[in-house]
Backbone and ligand atoms as CSV (ligand in chain L), in Angstrom:
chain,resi,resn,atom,element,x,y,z
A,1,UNK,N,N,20.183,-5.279,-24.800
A,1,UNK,CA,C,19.249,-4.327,-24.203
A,1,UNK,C,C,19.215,-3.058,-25.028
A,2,UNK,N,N,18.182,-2.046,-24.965
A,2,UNK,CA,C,17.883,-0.910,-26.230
A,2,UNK,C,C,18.227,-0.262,-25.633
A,3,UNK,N,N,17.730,0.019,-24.009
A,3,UNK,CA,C,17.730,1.390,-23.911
A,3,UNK,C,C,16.904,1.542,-22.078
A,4,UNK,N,N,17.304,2.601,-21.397
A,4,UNK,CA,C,16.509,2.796,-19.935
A,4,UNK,C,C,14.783,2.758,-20.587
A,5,UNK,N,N,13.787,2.013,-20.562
A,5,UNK,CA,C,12.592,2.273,-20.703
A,5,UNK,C,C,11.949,3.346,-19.620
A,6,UNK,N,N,12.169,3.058,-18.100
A,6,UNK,CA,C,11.969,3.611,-17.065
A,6,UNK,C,C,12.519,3.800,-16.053
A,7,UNK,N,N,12.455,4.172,-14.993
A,7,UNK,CA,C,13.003,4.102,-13.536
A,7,UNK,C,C,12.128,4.204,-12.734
A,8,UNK,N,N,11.878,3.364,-11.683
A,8,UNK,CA,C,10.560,2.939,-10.680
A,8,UNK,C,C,10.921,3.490,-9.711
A,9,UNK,N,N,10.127,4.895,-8.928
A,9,UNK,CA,C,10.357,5.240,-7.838
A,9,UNK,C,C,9.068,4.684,-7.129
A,10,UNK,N,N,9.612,4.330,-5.527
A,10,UNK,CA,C,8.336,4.060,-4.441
A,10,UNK,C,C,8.005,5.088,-3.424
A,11,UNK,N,N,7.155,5.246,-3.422
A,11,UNK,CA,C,6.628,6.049,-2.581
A,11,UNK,C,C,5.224,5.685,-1.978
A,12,UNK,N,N,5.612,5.996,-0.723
A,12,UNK,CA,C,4.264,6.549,-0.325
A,12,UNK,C,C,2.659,6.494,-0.404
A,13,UNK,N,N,2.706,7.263,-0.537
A,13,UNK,CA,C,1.080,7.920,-0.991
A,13,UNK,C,C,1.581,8.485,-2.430
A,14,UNK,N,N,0.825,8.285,-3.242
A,14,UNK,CA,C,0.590,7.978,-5.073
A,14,UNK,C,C,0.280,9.655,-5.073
A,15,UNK,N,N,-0.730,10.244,-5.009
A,15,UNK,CA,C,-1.263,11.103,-4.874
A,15,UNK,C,C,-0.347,12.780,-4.584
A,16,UNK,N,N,0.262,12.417,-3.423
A,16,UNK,CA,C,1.115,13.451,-2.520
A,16,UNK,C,C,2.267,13.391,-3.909
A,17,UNK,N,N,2.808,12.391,-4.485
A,17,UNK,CA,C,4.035,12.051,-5.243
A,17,UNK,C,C,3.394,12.429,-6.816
A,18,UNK,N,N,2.475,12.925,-7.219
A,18,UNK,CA,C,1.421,12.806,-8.079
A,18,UNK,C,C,2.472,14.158,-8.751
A,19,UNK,N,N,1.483,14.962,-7.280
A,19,UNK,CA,C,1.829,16.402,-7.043
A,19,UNK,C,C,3.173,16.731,-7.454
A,20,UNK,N,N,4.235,16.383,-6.884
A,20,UNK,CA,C,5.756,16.461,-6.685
A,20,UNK,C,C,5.835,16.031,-7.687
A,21,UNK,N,N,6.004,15.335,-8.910
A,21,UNK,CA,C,7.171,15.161,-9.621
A,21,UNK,C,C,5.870,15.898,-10.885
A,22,UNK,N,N,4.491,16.131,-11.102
A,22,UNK,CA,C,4.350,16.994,-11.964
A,22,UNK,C,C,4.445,18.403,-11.949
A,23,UNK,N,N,5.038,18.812,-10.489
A,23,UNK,CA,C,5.687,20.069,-10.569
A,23,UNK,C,C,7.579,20.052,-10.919
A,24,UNK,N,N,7.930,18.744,-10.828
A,24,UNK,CA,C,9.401,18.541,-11.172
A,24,UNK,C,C,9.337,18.491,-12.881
A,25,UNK,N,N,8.440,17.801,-13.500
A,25,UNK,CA,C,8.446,17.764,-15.064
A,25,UNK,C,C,7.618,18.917,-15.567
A,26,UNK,N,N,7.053,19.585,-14.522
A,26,UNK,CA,C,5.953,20.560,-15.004
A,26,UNK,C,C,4.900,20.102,-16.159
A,27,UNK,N,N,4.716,18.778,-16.233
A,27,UNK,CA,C,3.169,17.987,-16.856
A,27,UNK,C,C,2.821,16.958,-16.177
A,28,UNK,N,N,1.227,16.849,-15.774
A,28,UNK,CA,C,1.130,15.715,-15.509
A,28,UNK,C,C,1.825,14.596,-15.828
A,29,UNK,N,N,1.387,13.278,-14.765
A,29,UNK,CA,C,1.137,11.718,-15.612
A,29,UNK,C,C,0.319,11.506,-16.882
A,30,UNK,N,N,0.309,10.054,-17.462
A,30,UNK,CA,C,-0.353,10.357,-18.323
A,30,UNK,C,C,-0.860,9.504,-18.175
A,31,UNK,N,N,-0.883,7.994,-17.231
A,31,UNK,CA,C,-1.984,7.175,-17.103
A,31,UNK,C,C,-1.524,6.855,-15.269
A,32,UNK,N,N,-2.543,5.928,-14.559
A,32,UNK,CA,C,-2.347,5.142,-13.609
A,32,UNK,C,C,-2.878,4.524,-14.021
A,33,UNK,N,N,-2.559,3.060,-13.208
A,33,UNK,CA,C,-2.592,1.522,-13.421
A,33,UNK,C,C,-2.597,0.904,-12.072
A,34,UNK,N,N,-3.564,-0.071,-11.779
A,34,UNK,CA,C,-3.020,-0.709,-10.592
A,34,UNK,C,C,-2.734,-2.078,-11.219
A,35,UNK,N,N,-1.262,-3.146,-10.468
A,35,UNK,CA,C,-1.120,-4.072,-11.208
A,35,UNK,C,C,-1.892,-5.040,-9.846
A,36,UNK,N,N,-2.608,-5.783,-9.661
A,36,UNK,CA,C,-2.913,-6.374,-8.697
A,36,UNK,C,C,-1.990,-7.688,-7.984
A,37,UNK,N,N,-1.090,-8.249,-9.449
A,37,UNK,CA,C,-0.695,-9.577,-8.988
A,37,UNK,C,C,0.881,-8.934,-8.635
A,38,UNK,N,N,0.951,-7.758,-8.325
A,38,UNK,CA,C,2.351,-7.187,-7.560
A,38,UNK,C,C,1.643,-6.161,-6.639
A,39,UNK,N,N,0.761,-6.129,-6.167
A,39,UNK,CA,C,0.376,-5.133,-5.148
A,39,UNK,C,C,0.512,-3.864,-5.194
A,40,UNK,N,N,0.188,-3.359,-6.741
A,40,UNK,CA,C,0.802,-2.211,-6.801
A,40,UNK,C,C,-0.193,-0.863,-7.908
A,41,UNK,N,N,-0.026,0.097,-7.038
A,41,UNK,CA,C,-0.803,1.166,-7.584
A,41,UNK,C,C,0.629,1.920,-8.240
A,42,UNK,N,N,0.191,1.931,-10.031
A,42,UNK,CA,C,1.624,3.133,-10.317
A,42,UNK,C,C,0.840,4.201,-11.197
A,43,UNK,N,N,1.999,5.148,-11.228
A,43,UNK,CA,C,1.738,5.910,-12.260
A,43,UNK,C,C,2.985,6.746,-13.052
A,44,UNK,N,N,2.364,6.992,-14.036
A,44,UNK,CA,C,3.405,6.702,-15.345
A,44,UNK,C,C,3.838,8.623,-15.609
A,45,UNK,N,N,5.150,8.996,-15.760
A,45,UNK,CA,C,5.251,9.996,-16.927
A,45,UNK,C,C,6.074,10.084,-17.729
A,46,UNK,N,N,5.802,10.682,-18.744
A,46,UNK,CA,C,6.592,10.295,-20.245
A,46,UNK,C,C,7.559,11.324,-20.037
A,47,UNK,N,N,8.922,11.211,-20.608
A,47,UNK,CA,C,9.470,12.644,-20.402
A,47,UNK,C,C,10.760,11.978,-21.906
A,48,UNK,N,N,10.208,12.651,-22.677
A,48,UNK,CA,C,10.964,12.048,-24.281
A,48,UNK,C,C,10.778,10.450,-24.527
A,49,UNK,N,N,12.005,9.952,-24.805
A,49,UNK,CA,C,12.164,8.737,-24.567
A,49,UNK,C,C,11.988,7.302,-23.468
A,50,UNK,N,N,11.740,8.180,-22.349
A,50,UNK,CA,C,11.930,7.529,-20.888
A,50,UNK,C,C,11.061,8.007,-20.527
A,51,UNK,N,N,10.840,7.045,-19.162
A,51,UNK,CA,C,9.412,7.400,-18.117
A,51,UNK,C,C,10.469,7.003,-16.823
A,52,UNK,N,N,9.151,7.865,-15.972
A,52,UNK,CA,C,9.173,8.084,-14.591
A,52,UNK,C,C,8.063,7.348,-14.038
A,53,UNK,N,N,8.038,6.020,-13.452
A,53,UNK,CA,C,7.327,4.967,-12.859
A,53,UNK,C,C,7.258,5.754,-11.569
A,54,UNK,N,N,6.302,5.690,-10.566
A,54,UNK,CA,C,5.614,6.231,-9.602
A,54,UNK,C,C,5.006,4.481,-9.046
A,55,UNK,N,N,5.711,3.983,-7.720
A,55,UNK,CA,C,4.557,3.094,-6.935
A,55,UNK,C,C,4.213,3.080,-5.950
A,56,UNK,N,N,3.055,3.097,-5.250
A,56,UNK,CA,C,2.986,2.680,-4.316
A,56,UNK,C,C,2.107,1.149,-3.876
A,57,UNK,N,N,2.296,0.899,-2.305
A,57,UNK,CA,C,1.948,-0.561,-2.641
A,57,UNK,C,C,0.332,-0.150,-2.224
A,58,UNK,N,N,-0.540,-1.690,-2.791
A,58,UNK,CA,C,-1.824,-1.083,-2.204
A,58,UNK,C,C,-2.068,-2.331,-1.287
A,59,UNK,N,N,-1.401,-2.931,-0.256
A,59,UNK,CA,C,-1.190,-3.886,0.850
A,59,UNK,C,C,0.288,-3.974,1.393
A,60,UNK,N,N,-0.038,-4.229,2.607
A,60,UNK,CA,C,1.473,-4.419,3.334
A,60,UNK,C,C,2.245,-5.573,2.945
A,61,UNK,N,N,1.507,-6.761,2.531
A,61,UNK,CA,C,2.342,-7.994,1.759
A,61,UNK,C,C,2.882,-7.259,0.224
A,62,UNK,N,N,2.580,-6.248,-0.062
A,62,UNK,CA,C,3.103,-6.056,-1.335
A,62,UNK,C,C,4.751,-5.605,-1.462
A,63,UNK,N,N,5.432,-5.676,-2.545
A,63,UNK,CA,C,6.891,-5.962,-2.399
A,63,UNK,C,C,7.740,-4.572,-2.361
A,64,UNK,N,N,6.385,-3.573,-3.049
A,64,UNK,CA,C,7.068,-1.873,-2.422
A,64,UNK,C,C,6.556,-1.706,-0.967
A,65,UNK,N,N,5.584,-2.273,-0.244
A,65,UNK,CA,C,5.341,-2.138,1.342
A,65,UNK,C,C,6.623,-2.522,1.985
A,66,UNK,N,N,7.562,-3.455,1.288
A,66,UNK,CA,C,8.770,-4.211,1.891
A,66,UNK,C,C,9.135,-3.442,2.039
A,67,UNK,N,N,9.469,-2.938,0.587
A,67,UNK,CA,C,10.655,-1.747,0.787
A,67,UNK,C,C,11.152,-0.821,0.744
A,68,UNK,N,N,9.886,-0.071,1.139
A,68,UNK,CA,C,9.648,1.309,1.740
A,68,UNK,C,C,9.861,0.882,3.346
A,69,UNK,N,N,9.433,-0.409,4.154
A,69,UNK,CA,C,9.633,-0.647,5.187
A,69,UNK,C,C,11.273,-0.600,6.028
A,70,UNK,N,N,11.811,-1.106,4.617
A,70,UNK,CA,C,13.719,-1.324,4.905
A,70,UNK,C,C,14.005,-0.231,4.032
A,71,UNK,N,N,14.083,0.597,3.287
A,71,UNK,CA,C,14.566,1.366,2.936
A,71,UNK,C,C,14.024,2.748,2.963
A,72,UNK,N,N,13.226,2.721,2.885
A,72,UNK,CA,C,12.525,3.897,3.033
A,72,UNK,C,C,11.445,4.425,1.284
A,73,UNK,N,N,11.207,5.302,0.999
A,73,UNK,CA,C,11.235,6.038,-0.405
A,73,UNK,C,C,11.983,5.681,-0.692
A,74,UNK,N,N,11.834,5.914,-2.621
A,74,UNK,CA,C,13.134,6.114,-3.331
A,74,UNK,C,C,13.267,5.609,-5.012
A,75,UNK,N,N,14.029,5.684,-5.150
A,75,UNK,CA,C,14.412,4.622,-6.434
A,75,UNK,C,C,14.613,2.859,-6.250
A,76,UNK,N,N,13.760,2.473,-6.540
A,76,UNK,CA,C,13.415,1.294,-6.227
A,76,UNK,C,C,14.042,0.275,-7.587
A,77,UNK,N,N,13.850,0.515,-8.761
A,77,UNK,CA,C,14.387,-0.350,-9.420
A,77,UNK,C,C,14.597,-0.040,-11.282
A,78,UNK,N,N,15.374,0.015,-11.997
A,78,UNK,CA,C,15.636,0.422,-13.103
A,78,UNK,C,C,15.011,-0.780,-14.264
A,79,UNK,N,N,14.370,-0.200,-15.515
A,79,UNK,CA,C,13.527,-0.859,-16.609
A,79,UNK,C,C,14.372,-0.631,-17.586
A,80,UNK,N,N,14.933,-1.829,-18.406
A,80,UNK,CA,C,15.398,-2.067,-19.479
A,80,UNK,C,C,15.017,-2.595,-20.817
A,81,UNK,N,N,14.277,-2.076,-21.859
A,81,UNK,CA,C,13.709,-2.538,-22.942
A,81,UNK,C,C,14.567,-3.520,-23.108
A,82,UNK,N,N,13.675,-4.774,-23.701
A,82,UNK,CA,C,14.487,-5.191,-24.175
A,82,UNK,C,C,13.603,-6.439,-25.581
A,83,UNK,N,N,14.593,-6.581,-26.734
A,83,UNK,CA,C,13.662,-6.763,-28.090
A,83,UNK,C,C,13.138,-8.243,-27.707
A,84,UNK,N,N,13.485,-9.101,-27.598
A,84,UNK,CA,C,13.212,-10.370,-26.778
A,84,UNK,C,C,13.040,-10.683,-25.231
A,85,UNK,N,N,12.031,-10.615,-24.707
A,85,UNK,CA,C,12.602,-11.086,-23.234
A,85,UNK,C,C,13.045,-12.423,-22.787
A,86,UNK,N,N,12.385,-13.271,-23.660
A,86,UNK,CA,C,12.211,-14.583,-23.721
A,86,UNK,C,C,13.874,-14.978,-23.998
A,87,UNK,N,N,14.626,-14.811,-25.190
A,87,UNK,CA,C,16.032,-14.633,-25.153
A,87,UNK,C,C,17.206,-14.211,-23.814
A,88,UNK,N,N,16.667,-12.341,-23.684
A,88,UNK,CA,C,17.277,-11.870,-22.607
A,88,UNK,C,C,17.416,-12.812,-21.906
A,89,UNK,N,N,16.212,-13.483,-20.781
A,89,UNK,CA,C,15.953,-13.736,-20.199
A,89,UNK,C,C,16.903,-15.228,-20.100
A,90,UNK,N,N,16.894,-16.229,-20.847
A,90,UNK,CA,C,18.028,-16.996,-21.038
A,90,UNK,C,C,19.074,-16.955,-21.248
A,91,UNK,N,N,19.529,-15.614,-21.579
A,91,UNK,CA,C,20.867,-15.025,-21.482
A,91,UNK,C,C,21.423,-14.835,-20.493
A,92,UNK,N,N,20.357,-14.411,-19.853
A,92,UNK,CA,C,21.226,-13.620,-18.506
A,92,UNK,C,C,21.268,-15.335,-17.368
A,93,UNK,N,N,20.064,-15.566,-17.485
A,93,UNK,CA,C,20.378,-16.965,-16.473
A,93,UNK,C,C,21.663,-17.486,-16.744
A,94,UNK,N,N,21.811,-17.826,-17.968
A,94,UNK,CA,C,22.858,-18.560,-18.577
A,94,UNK,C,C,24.676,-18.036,-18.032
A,95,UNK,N,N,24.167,-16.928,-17.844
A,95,UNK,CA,C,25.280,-16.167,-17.193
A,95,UNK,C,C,25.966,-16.101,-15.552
A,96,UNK,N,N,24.244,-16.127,-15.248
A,96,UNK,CA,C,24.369,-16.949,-13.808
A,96,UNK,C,C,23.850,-15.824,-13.027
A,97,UNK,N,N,23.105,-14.966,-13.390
A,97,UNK,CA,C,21.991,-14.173,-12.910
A,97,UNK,C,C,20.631,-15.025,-12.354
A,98,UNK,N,N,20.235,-14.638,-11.402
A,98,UNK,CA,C,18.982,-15.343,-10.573
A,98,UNK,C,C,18.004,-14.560,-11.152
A,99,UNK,N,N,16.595,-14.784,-11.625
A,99,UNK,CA,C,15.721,-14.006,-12.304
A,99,UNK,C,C,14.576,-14.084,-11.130
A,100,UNK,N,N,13.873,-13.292,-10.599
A,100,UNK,CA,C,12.682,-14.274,-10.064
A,100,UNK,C,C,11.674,-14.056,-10.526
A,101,UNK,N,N,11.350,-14.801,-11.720
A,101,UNK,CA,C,10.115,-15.230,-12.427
A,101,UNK,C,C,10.747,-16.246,-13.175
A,102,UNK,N,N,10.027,-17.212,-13.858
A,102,UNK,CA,C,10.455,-17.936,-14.676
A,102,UNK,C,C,10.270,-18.086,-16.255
A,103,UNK,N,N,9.212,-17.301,-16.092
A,103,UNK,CA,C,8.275,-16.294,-17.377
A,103,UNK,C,C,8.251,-15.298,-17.074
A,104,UNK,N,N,7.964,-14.298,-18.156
A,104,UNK,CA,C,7.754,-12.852,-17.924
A,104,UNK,C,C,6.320,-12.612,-17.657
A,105,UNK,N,N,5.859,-12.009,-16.505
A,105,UNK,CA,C,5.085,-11.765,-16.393
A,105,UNK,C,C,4.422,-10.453,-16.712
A,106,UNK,N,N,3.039,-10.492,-16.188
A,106,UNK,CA,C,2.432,-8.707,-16.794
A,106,UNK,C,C,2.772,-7.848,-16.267
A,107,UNK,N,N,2.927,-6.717,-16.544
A,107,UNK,CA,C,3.543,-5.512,-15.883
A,107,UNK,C,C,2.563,-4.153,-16.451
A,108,UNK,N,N,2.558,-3.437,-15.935
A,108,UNK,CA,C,2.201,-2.064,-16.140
A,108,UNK,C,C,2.243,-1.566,-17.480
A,109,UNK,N,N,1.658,-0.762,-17.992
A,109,UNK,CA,C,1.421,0.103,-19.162
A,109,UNK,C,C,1.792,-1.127,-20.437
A,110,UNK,N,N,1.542,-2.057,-20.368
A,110,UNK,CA,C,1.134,-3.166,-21.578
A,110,UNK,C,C,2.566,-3.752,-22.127
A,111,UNK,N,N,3.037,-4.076,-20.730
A,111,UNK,CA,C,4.823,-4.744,-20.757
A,111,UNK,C,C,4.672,-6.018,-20.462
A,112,UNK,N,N,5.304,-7.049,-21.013
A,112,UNK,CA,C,5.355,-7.971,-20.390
A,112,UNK,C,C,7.070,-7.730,-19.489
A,113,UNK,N,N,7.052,-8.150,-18.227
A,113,UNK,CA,C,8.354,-7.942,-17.139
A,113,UNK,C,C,8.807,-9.284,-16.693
A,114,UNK,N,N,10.128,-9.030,-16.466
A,114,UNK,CA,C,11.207,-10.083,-15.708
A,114,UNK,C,C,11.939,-9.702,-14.575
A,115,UNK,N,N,12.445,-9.660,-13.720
A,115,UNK,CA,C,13.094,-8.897,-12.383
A,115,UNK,C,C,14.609,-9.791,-12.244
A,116,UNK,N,N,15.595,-8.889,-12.280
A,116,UNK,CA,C,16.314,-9.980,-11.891
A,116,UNK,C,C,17.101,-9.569,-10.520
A,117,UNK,N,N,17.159,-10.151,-9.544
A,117,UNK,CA,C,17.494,-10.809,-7.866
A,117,UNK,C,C,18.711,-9.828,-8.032
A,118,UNK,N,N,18.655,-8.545,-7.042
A,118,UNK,CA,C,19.325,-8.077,-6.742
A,118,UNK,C,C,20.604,-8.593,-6.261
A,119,UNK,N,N,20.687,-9.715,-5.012
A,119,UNK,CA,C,22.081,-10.299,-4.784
A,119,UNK,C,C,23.099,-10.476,-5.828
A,120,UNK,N,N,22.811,-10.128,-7.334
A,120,UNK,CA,C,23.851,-10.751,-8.505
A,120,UNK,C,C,23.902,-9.595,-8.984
A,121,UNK,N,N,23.152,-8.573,-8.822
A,121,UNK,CA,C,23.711,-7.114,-9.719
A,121,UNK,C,C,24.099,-6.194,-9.189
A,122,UNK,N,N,24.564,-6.217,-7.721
A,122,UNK,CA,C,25.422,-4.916,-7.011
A,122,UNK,C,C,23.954,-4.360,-6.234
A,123,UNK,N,N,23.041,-4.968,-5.941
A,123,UNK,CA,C,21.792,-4.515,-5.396
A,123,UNK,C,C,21.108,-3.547,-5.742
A,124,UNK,N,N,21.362,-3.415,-7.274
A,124,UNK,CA,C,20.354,-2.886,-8.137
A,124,UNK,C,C,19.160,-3.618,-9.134
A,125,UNK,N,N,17.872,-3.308,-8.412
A,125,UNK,CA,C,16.947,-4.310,-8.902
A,125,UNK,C,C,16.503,-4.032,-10.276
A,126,UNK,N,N,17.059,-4.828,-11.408
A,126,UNK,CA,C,16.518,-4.619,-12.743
A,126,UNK,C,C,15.588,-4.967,-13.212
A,127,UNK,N,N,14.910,-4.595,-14.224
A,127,UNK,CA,C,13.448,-4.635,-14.933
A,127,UNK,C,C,13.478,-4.844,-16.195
A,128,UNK,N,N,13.463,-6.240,-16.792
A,128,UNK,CA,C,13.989,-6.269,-18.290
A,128,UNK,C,C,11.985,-6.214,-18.614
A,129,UNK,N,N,12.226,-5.708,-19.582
A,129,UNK,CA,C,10.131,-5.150,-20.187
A,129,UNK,C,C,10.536,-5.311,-21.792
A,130,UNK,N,N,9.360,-5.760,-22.157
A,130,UNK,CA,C,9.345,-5.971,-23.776
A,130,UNK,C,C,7.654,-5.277,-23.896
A,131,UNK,N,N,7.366,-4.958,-24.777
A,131,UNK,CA,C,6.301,-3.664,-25.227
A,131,UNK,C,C,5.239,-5.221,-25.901
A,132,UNK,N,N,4.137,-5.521,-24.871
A,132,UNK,CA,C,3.209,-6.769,-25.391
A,132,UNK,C,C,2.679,-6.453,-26.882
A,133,UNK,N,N,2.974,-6.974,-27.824
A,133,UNK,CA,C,2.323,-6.855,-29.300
A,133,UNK,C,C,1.164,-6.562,-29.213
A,134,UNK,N,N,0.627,-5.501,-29.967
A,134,UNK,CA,C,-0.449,-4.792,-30.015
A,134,UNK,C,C,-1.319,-5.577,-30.889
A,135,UNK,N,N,-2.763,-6.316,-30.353
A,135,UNK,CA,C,-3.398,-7.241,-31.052
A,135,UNK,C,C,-4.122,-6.355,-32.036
L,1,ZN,ZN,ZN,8.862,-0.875,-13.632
């Protein structure tokens, strides 16, 4: 793994949280995105090396509606670059990590993503992301 790419907070209302953390970095975001096949409206800010993921869900079946439902707000789940996912990704199974995807799927700001099942990492939900080759 390279490096924290991001950290995914959930919230709320997108908008209200817009506000709040570009008075915490004192600059805007610099894009939103909705991902549709995760139910999810985010938005992005750069702060050096690392970003600050912003989601909220945009349906109650969506998987931040969950868990904002059981947990409330918050820090929802940590993003790990990583140079292969396709590798990672057999690494870590191999180890005996539960992934739930079986491919990496699309993710936000032009990532391809993997998630791996909180029950195996101390119930911290990880985000392995590889940066999709720029055609
Ligand atoms: Zn993320």
């Amino acid at each position: 793994m390279l490096k924290i790419e991001h950290i995914g907070i959930a919230v709320k209302n997108l908008e209200i949280s817009n506000e709040i953390f570009s008075k915490i970095f004192n600059k805007p975001h610099y894009k939103e995105e909705e991902v549709v096949s995760e139910g999810v409206k985010t938005s992005f800010f750069q702060l050096a090396d690392s970003k600050i993921e912003l989601l909220e869900a945009t349906h109650t079946e969506s998987p931040i509606a969950k868990f904002i439902d059981k947990k409330g707000e918050g820090i929802h789940h940590i993003a790990f670059e990583v140079e292969d996912i396709w590798a990672e990704m057999k690494r870590l199974e191999a180890e005996g990590f539960t992934l739930l995807n079986t491919e990496p799927k699309n993710g936000a700001d032009n990532k391809l993503v993997c998630f791996l099942h909180p029950k195996t990492t101390n119930s911290v939900l990880i985000e392995l992301c590889q940066e999709k080759n720029k055609a």
